[in-house]
C-alpha positions as CSV (number, residue, x, y, z in Angstrom):
1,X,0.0,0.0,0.0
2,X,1.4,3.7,-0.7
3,X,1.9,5.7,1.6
4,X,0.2,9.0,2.6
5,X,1.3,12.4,2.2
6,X,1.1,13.8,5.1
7,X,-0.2,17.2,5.5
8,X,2.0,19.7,7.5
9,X,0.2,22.6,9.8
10,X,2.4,25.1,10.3
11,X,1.8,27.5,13.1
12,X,0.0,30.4,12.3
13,X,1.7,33.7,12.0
14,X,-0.3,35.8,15.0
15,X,2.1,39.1,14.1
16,X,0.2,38.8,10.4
17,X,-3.1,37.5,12.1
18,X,-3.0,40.3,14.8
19,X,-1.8,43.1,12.3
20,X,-4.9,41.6,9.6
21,X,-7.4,41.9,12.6
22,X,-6.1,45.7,13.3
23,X,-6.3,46.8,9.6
24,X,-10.2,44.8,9.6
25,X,-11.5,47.1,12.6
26,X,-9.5,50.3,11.8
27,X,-11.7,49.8,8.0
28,X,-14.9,48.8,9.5
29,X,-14.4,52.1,11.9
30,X,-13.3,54.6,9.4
31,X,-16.4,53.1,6.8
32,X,-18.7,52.9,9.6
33,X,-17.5,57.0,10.4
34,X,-17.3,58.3,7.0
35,X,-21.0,56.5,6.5
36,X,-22.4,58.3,9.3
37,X,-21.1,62.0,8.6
38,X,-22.1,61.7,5.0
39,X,-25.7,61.5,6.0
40,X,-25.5,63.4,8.9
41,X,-23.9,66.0,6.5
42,X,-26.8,65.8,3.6
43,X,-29.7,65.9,6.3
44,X,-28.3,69.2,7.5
45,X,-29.9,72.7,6.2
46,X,-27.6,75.4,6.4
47,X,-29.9,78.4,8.0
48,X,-28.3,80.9,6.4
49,X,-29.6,79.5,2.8
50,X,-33.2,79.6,3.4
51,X,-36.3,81.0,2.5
52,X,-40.3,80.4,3.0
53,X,-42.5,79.3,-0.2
54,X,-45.9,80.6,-0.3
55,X,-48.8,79.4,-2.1
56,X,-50.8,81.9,-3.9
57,X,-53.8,82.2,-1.4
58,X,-51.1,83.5,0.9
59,X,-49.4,85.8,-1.5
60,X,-53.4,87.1,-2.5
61,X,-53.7,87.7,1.3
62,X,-49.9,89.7,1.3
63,X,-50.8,91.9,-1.4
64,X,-54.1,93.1,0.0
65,X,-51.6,94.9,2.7
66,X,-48.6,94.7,0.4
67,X,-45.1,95.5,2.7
68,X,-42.8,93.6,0.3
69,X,-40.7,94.1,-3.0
70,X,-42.3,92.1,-5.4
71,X,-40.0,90.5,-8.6
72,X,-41.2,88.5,-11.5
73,X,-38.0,86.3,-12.5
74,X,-39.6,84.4,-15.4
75,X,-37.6,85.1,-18.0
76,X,-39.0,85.4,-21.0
77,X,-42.1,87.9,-20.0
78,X,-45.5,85.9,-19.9
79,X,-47.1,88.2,-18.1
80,X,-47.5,89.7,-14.5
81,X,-48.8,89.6,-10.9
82,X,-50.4,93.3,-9.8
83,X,-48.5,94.8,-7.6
84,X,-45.0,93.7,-9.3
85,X,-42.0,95.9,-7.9
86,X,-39.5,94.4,-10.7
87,X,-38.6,92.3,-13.5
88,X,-35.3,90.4,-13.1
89,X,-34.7,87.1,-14.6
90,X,-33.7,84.7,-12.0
91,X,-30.0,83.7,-13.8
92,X,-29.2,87.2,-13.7
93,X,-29.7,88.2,-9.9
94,X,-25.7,88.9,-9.2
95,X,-25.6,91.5,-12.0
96,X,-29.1,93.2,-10.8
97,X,-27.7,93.9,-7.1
98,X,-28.7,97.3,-7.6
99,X,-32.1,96.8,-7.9
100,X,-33.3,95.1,-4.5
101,X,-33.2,96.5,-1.4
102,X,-30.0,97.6,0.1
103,X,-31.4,96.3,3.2
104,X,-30.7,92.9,3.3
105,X,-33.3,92.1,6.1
106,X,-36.2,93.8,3.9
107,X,-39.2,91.3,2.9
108,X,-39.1,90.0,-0.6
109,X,-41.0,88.1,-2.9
110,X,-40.3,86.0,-6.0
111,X,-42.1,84.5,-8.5
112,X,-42.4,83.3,-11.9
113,X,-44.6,80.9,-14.3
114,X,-44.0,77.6,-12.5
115,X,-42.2,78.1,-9.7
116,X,-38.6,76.6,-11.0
117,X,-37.2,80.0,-11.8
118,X,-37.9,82.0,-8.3
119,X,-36.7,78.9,-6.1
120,X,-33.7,79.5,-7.7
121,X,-33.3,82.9,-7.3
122,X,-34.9,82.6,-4.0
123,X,-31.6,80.5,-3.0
124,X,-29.0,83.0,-4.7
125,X,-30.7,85.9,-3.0
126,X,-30.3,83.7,0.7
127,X,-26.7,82.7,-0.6
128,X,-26.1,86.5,-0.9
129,X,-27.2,87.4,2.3
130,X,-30.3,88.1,2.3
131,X,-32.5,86.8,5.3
132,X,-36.2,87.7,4.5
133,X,-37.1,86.1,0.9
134,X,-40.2,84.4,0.0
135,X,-40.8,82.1,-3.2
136,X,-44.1,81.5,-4.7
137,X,-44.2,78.3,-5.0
138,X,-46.4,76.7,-8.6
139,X,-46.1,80.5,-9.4
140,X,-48.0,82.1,-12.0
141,X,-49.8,78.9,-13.2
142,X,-51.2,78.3,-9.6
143,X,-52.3,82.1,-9.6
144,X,-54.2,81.8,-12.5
145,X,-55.7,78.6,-11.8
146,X,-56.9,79.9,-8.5
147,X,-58.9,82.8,-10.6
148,X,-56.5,85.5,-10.0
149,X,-55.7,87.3,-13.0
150,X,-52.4,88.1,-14.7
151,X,-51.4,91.5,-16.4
152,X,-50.0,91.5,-19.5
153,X,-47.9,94.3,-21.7
């Protein structure tokens, strides 16, 4: 009968096992870490970057005792809410500085056709420092559909 090869154990390296264990919970750890502040991180809203939406039964009950600046952004013109202040397309805030209030504090309001166009705005205007900005939200759409008219020149 042949004989057997005989299988050899060797003893196990526990500087490698010990140093393999070590690298294992220092990964878990920093993936574990780096999980958690990620969403903590995009849960977070800054407070300096925001502003209120309003629907347009709120911004009909504003205007009745109007203490705001009022801007269309909808760029091209399609028309206009009574009571507009301005026209300043909403990608072009930064170069129109000089026509909101120098008082950064002051109530405004934005608006547009859909809504799209003044939320952005409404967030460069906040990004710029400004700390009392309103969006109306569904914009002029949701004003005419709640039978408030429009002006148009």
């Amino acid at each position: 009968m042949p004989e057997l090869p005989i299988l050899k154990i060797s003893k196990p390296n526990f500087a490698i096992v010990f140093k393999m264990k070590k690298f294992l919970i220092i990964l878990f750890l920093a993936v574990f870490l780096g999980s958690w502040l990620y969403f903590y991180k995009i849960h977070q809203t800054p407070s300096a970057f925001e502003y209120t939406d309003i629907t347009s039964d709120q911004l009909k009950t504003m205007l009745q005792n109007k203490d705001f600046y009022f801007v269309n952004v909808h760029t091209p013109y399609e028309g206009e809410i009574e009571k507009t202040d301005a026209f300043i397309p909403y990608d072009r805030i930064d170069e129109n500085l000089n026509k909101f209030p120098k008082d950064k504090n002051a109530k405004i309001i934005l608006y547009c056709k859909s809504g799209r166009m003044s939320a952005i705005a409404a967030k460069r205007l906040t990004e710029l420092g400004y700390t009392n900005v309103y969006n109306h939200i569904l914009g002029m759409h949701d004003w005419q559909s709640k039978g408030f008219s429009l002006k148009k020149n």
